[in-house]
Backbone as JSON Lines, residues from 0, in Angstrom:
{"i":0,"aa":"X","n":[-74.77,45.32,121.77],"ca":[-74.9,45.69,120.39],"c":[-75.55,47.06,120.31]}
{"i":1,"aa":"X","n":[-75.14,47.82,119.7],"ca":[-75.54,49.59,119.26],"c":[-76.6,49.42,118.17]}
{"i":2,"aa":"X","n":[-77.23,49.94,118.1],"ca":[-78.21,50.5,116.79],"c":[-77.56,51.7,115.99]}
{"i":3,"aa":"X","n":[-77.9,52.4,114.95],"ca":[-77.72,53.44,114.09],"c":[-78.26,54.57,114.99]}
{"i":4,"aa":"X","n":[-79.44,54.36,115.73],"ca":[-80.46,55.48,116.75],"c":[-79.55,55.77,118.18]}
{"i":5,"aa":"X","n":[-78.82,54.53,118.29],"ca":[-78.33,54.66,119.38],"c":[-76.99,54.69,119.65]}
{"i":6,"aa":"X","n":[-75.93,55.55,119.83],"ca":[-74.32,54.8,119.88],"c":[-74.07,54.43,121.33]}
{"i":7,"aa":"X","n":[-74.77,54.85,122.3],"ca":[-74.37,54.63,123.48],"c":[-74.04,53.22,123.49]}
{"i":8,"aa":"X","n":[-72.79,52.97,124.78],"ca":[-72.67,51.56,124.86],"c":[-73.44,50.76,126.67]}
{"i":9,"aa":"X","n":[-73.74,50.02,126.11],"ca":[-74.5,49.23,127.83],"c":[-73.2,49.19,128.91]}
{"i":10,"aa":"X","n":[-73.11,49.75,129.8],"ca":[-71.78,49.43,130.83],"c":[-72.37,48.74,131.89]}
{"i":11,"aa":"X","n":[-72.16,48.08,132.06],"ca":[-72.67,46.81,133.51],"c":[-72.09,47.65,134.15]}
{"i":12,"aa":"X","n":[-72.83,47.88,135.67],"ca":[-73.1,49.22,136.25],"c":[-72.6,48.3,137.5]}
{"i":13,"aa":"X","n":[-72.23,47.02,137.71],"ca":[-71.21,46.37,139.01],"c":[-69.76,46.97,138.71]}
{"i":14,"aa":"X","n":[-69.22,47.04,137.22],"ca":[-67.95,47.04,137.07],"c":[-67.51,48.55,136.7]}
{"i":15,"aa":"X","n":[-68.55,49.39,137.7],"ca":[-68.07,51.39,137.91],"c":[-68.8,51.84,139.28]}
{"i":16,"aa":"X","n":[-67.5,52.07,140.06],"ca":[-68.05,52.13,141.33],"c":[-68.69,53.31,141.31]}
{"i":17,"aa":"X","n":[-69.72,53.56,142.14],"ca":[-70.44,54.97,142.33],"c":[-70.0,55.96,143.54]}
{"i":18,"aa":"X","n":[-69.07,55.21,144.12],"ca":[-68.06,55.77,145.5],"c":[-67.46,57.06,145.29]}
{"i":19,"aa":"X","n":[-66.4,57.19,144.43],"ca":[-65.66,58.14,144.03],"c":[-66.03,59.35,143.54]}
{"i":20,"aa":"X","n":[-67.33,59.69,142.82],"ca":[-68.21,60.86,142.35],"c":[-68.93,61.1,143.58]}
{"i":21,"aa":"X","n":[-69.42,60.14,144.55],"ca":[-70.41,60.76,145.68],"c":[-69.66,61.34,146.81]}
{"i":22,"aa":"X","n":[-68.21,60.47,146.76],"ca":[-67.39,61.4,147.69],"c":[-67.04,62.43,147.49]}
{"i":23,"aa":"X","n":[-66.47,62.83,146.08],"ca":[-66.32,63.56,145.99],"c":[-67.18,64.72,145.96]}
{"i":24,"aa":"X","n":[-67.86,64.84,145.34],"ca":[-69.29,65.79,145.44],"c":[-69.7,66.32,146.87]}
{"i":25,"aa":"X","n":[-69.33,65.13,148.03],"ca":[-69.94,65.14,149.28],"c":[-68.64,66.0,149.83]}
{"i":26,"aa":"X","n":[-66.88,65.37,149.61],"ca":[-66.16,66.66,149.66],"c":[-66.78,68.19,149.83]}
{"i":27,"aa":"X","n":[-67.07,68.15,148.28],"ca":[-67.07,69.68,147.47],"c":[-68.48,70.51,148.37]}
{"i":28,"aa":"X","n":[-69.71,69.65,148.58],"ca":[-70.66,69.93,149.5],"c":[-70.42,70.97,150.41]}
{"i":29,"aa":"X","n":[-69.72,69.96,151.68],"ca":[-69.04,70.0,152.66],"c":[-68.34,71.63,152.91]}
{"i":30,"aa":"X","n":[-67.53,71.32,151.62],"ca":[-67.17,73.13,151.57],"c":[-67.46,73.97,151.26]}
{"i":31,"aa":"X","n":[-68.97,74.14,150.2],"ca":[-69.7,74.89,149.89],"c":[-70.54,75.3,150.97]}
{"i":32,"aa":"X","n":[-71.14,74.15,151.78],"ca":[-71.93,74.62,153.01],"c":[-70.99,75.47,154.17]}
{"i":33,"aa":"X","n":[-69.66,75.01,154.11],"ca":[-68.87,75.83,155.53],"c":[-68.47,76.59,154.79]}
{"i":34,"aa":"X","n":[-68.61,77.37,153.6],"ca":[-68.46,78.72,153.33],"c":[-69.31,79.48,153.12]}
{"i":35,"aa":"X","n":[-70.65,79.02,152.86],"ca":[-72.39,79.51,153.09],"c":[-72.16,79.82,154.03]}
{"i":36,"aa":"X","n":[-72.59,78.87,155.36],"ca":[-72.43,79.32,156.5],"c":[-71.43,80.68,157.13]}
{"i":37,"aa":"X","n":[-70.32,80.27,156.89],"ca":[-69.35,81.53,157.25],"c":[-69.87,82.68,157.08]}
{"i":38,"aa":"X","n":[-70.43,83.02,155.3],"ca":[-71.13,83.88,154.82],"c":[-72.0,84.46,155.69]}
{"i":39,"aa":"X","n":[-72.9,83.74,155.61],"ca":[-74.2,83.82,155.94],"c":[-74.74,84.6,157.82]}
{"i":40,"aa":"X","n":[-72.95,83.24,158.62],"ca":[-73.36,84.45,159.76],"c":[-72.42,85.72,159.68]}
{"i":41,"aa":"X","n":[-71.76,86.04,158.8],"ca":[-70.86,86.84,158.93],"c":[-71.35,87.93,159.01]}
{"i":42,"aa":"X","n":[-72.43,88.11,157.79],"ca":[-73.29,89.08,157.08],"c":[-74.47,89.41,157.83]}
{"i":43,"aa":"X","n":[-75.01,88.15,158.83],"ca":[-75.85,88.6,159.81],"c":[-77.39,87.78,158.98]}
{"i":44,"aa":"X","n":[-77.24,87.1,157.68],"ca":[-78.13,86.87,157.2],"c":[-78.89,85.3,157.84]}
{"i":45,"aa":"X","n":[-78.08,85.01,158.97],"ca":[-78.61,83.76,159.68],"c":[-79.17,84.13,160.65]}
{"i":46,"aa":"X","n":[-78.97,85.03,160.86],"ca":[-79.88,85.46,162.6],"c":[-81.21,85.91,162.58]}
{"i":47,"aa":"X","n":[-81.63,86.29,160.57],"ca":[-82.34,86.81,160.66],"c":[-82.77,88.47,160.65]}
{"i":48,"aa":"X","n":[-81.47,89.15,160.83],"ca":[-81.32,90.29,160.9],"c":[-81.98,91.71,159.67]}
{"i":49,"aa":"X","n":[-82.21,90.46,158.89],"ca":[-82.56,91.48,157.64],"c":[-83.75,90.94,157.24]}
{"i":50,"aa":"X","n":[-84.87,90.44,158.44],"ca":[-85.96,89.95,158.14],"c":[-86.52,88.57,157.46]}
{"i":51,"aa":"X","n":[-87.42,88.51,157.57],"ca":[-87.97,86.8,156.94],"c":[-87.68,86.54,155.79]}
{"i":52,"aa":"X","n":[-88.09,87.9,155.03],"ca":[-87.62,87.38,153.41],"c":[-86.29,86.97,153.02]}
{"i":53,"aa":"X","n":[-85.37,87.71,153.77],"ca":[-84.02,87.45,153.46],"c":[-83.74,85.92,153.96]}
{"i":54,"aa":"X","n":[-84.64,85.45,155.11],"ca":[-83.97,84.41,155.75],"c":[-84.89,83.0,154.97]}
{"i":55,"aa":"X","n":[-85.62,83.08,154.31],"ca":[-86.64,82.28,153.66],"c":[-85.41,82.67,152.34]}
{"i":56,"aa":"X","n":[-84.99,83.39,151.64],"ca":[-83.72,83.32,150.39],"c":[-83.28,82.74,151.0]}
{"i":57,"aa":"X","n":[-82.28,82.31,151.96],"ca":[-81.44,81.75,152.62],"c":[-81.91,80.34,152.68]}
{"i":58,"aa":"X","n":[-82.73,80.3,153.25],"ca":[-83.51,78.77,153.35],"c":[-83.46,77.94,151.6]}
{"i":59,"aa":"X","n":[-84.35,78.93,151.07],"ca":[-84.09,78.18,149.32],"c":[-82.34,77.95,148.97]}
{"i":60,"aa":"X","n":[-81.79,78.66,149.31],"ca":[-80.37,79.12,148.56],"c":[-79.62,77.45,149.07]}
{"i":61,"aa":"X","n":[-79.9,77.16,150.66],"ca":[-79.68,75.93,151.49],"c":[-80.19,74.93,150.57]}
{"i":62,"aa":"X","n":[-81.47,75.09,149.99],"ca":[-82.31,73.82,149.37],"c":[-81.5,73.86,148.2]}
{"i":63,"aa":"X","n":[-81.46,75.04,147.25],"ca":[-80.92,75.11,146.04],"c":[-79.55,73.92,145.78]}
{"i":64,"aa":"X","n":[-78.72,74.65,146.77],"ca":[-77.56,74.15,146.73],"c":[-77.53,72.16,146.87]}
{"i":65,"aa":"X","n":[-78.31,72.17,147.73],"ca":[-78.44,70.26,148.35],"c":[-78.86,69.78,146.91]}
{"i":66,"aa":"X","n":[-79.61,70.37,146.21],"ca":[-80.54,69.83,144.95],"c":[-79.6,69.55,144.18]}
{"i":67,"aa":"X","n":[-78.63,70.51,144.07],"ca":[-77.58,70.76,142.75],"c":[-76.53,69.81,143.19]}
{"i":68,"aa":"X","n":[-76.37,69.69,144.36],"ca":[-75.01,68.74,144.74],"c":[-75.11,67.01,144.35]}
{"i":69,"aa":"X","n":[-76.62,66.78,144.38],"ca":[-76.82,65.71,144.1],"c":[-77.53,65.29,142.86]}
{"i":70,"aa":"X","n":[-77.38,66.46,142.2],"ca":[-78.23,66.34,140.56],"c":[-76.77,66.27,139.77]}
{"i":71,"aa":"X","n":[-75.97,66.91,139.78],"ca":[-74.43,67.04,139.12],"c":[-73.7,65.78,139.26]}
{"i":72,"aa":"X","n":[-73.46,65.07,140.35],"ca":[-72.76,63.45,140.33],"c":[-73.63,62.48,140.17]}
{"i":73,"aa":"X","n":[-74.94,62.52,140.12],"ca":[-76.01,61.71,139.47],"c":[-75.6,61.51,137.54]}
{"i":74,"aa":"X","n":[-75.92,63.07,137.39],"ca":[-75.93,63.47,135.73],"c":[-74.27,62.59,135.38]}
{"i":75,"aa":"X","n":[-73.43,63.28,135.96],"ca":[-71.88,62.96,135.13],"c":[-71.7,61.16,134.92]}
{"i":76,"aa":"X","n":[-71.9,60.74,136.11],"ca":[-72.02,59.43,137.06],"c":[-72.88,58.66,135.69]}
{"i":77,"aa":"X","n":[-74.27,59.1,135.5],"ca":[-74.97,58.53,134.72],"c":[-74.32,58.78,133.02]}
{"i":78,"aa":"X","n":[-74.15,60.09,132.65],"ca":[-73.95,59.97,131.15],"c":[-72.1,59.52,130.79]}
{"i":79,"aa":"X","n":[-71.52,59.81,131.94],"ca":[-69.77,59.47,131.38],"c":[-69.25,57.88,131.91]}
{"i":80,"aa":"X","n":[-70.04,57.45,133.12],"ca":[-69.58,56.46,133.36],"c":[-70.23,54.93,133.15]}
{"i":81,"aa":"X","n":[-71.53,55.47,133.02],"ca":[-72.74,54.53,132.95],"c":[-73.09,54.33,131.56]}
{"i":82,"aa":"X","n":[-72.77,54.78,130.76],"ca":[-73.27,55.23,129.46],"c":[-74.64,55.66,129.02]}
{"i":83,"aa":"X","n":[-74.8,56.87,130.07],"ca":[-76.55,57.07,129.64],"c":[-77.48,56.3,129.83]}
{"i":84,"aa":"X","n":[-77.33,55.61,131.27],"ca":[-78.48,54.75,131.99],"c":[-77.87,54.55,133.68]}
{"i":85,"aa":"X","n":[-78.97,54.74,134.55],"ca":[-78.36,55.0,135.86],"c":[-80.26,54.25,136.44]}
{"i":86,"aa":"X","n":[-79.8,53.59,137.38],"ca":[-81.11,53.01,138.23],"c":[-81.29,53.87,139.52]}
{"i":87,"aa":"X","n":[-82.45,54.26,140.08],"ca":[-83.19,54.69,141.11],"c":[-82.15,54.34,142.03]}
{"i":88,"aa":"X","n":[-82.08,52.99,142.34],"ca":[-80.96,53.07,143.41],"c":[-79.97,53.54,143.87]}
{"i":89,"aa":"X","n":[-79.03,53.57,142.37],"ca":[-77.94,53.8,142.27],"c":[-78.74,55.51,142.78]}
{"i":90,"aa":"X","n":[-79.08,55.91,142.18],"ca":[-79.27,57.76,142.23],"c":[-79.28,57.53,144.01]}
{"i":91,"aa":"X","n":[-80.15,57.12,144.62],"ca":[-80.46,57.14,145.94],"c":[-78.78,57.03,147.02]}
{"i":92,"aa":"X","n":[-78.22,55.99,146.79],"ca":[-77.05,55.51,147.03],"c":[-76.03,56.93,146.75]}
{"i":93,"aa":"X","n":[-75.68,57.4,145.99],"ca":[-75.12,58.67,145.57],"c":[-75.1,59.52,146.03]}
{"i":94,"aa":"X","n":[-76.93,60.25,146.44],"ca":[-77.37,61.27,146.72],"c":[-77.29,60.93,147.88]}
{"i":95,"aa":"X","n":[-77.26,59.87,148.82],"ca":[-77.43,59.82,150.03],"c":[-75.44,59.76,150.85]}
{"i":96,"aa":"X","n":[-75.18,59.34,149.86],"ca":[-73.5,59.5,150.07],"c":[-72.97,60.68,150.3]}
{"i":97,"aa":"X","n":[-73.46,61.73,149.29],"ca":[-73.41,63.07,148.89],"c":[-73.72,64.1,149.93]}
{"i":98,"aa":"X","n":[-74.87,63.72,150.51],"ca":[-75.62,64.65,151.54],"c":[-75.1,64.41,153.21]}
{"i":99,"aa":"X","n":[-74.91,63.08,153.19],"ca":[-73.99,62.12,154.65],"c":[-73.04,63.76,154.4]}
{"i":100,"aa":"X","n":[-72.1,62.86,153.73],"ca":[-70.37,63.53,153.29],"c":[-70.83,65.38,153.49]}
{"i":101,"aa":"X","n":[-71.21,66.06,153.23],"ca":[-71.54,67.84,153.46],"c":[-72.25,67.79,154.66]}
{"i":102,"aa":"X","n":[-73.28,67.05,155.41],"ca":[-73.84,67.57,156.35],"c":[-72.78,67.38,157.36]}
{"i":103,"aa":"X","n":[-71.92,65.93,157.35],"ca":[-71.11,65.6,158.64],"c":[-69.78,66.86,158.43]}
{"i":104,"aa":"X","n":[-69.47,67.48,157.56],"ca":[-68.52,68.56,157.03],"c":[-69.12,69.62,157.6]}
{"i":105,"aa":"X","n":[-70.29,70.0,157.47],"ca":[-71.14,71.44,157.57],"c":[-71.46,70.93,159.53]}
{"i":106,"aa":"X","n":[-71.97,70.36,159.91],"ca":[-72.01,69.65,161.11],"c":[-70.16,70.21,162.02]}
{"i":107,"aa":"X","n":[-69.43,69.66,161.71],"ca":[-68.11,69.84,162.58],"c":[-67.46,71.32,162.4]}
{"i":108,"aa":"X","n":[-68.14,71.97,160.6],"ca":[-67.58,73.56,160.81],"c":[-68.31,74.03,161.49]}
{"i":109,"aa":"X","n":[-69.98,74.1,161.54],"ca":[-70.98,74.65,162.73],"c":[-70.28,74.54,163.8]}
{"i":110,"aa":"X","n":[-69.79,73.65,164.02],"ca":[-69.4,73.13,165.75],"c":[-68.37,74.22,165.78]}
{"i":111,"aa":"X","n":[-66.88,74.22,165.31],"ca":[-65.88,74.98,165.44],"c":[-66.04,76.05,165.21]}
{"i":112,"aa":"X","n":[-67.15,76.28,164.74],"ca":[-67.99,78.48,164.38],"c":[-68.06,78.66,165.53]}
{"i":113,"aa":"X","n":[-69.06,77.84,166.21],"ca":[-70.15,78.22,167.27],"c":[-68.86,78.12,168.4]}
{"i":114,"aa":"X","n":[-67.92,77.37,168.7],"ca":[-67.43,77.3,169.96],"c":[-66.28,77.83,169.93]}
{"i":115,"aa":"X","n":[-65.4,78.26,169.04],"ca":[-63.77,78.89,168.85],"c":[-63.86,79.91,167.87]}
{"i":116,"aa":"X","n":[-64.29,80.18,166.9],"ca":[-64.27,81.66,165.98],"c":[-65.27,82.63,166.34]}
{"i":117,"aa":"X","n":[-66.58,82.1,166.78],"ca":[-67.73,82.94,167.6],"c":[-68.36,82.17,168.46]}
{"i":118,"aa":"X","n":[-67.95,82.2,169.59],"ca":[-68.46,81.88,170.87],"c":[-69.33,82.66,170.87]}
{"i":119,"aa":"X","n":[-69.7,83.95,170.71],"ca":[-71.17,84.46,171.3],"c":[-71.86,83.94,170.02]}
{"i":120,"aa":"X","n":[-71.81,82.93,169.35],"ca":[-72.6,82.79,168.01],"c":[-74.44,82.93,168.37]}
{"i":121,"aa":"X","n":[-74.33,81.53,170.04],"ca":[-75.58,80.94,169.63],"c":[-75.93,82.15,171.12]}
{"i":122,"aa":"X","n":[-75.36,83.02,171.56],"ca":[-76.28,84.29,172.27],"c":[-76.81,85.14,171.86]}
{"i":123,"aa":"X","n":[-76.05,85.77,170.7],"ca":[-76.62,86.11,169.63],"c":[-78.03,86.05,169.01]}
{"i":124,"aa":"X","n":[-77.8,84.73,168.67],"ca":[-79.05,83.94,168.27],"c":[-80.21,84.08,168.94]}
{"i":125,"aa":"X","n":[-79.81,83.61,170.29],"ca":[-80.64,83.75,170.92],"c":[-81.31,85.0,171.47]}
{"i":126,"aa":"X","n":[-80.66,86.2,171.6],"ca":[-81.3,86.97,171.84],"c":[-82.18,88.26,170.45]}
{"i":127,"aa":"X","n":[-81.56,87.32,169.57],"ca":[-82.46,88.0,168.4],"c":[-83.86,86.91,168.4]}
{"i":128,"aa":"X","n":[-83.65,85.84,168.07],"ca":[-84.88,84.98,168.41],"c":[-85.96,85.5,169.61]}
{"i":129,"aa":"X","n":[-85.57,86.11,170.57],"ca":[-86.42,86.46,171.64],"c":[-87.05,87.83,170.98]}
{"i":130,"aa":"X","n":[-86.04,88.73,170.49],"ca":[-86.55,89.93,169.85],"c":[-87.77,89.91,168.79]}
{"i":131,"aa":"X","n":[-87.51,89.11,167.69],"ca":[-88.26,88.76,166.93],"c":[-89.39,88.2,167.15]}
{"i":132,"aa":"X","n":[-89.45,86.89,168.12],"ca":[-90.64,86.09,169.08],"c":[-91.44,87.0,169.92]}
{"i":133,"aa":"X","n":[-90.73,87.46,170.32],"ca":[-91.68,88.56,171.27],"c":[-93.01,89.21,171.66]}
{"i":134,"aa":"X","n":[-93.33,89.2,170.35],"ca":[-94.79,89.81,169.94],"c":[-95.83,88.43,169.51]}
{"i":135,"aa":"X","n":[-94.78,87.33,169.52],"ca":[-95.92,86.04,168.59],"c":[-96.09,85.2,170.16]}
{"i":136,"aa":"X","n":[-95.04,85.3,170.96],"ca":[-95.06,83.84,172.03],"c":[-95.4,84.55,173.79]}
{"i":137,"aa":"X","n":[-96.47,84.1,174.26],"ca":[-96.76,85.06,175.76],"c":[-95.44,84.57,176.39]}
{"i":138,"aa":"X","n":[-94.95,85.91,177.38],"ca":[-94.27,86.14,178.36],"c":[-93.52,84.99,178.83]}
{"i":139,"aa":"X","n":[-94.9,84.29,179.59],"ca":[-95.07,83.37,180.28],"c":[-94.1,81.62,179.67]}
{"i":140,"aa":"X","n":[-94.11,82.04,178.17],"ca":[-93.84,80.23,177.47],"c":[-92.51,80.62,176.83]}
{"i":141,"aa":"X","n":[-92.14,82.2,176.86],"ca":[-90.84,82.76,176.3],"c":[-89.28,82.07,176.27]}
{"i":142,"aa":"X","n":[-89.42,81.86,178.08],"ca":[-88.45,81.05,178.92],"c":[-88.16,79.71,178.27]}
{"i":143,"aa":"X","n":[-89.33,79.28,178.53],"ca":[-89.84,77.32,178.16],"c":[-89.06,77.98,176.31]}
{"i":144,"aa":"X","n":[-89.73,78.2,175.83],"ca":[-89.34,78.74,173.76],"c":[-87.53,78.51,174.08]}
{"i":145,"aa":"X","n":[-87.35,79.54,174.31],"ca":[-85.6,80.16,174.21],"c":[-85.01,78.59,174.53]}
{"i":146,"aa":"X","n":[-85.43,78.09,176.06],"ca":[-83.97,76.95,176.21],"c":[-84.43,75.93,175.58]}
{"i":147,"aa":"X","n":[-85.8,75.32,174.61],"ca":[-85.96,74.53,173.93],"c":[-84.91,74.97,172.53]}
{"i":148,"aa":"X","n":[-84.42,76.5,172.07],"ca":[-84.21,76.45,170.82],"c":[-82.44,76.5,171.44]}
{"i":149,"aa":"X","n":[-82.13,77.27,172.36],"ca":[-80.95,76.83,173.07],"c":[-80.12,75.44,173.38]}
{"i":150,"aa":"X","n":[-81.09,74.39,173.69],"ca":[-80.72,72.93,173.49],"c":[-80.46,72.08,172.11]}
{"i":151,"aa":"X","n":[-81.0,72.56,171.09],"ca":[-80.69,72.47,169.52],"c":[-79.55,72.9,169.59]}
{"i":152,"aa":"X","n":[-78.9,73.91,170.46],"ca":[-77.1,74.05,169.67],"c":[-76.28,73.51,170.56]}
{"i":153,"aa":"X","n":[-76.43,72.58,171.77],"ca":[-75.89,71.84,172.03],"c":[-74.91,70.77,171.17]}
{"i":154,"aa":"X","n":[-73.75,70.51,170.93],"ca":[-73.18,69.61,170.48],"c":[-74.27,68.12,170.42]}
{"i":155,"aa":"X","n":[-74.38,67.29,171.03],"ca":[-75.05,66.16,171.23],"c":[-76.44,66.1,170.58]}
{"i":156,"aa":"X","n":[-77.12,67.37,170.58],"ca":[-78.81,67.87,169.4],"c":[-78.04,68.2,168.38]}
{"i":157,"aa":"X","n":[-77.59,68.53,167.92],"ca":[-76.64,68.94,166.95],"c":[-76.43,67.81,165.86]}
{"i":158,"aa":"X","n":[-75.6,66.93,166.72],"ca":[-75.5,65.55,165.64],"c":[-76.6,64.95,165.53]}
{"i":159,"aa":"X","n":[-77.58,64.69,166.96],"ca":[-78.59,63.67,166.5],"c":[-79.36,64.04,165.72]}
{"i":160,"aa":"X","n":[-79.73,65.87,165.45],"ca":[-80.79,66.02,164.37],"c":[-79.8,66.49,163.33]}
{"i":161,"aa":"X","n":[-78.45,66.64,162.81],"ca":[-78.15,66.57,161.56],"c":[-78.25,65.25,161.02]}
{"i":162,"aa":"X","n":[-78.54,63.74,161.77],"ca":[-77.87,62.7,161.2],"c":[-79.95,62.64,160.89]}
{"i":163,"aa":"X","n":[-80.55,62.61,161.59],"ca":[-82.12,62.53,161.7],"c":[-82.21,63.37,160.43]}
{"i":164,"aa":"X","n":[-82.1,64.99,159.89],"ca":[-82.77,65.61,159.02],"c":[-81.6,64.98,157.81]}
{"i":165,"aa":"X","n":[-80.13,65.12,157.74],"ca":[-79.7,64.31,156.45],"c":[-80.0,63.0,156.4]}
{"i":166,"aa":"X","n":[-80.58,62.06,156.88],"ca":[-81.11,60.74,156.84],"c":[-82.51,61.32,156.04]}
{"i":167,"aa":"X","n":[-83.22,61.75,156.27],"ca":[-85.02,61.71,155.4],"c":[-84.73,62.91,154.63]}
{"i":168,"aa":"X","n":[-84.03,64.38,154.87],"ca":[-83.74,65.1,153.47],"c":[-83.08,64.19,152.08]}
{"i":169,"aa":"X","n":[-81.81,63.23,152.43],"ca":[-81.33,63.04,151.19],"c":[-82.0,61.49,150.72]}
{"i":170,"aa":"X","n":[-82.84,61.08,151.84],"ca":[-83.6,60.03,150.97],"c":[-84.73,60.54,149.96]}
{"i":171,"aa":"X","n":[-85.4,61.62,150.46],"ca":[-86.3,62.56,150.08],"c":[-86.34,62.97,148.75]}
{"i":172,"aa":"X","n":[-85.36,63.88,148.76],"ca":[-84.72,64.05,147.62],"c":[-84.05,63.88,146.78]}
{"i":173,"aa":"X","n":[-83.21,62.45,147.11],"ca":[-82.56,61.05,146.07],"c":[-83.83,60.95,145.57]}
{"i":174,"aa":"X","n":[-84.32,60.28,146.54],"ca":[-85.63,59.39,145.41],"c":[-86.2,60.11,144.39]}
{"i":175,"aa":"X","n":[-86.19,61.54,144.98],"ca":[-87.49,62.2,144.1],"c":[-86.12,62.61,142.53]}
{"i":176,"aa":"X","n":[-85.45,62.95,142.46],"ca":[-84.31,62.76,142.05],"c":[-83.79,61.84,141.06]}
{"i":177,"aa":"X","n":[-84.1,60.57,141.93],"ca":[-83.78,59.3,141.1],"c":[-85.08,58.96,140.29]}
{"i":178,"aa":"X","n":[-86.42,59.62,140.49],"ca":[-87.45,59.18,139.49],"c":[-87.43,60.12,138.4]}
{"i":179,"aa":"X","n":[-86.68,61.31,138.8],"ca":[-86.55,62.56,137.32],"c":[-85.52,61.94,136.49]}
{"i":180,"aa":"X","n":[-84.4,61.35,137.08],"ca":[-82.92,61.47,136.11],"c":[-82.87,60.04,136.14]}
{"i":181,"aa":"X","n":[-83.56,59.1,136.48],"ca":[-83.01,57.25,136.14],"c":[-83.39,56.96,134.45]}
{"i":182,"aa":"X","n":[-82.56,56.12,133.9],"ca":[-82.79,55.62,132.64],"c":[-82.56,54.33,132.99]}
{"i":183,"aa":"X","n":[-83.31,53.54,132.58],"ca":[-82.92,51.98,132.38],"c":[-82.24,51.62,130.91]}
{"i":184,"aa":"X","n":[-81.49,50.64,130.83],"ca":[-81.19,50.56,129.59],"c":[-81.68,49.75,128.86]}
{"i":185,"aa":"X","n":[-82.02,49.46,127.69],"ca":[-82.69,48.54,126.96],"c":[-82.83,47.03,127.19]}
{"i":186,"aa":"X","n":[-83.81,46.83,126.77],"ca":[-83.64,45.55,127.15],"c":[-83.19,44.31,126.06]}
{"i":187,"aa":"X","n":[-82.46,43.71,126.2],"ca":[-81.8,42.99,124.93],"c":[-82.47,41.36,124.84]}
């Protein structure tokens, strides 16, 4: 039943799947991050090349984007399909669908950057990392530094800490997420 205050209608939230907006979103992710990326080393702005500040923009621009991917199929999800009431869970469930779906996307274009379009990607890397380190890490722990950050672009570190950092980033930020944008709906 509606009020005069209220026209929204109650939609029992079993009978609208939340699948189809998180995939999709997690799609659209997916390709926003493997065209960041592209960007990003194309321009030289991942290596670091244009200093901390640029690479700390970069870092937010990364956060920016994760925030927005999972605030947009939350919002639509909640006001077009739900009728203007969405539970914590549900947000969590979404956002965590959302972030899976782009990291495992952003995850397999990293892979095909780094090993077939730029093979010297992660030498590169590495030898700007040494450039930059240079003055902060003795001589001596340089060696030990480099093949610890060298083993991170291994294929096999690769997945286990994208599935490790998108596992506690998009719970992280679902939740925190799902306590800004959840509405319960009245109680009748």
């Amino acid at each position: 039943m509606t009020t005069l205050d209220d026209d929204r209608l109650i939609v029992d939230p079993a009978s609208v799947s939340p699948w189809p907006i998180a995939v999709r979103y997690g799609l659209i992710g997916g390709l926003v991050y493997s065209i960041y990326t592209l960007i990003s080393n194309m321009s030289g702005l991942t290596g670091g090349e244009f200093g901390l500040v640029a690479s700390s923009i970069s870092g937010f621009l990364v956060f920016a984007i994760a925030i927005t991917l999972i605030v947009l199929p939350v919002k639509h999800h909640r006001d077009s399909d739900l009728g203007g009431y969405i539970t914590i869970g549900r947000v969590i469930l979404i956002g965590m669908v959302v972030t899976a779906i782009s990291m495992l996307i952003s995850n397999i274009f990293n892979y095909i950057y780094m090993n077939f379009i730029d093979p010297s990607f992660v030498e590169n890397m590495m030898g700007q990392m040494e450039e930059a380190m240079g003055s902060m890490i003795p001589e001596d722990q340089m060696d030990d530094f480099l093949l610890k950050i060298q083993e991170g672009f291994e294929p096999a570190a690769m997945i286990k800490n994208g599935i490790i950092m998108t596992a506690v980033f998009g719970l992280i930020v679902s939740g925190i997420i799902g306590l800004i944008m959840k509405k319960d709906p009245p109680r009748v």
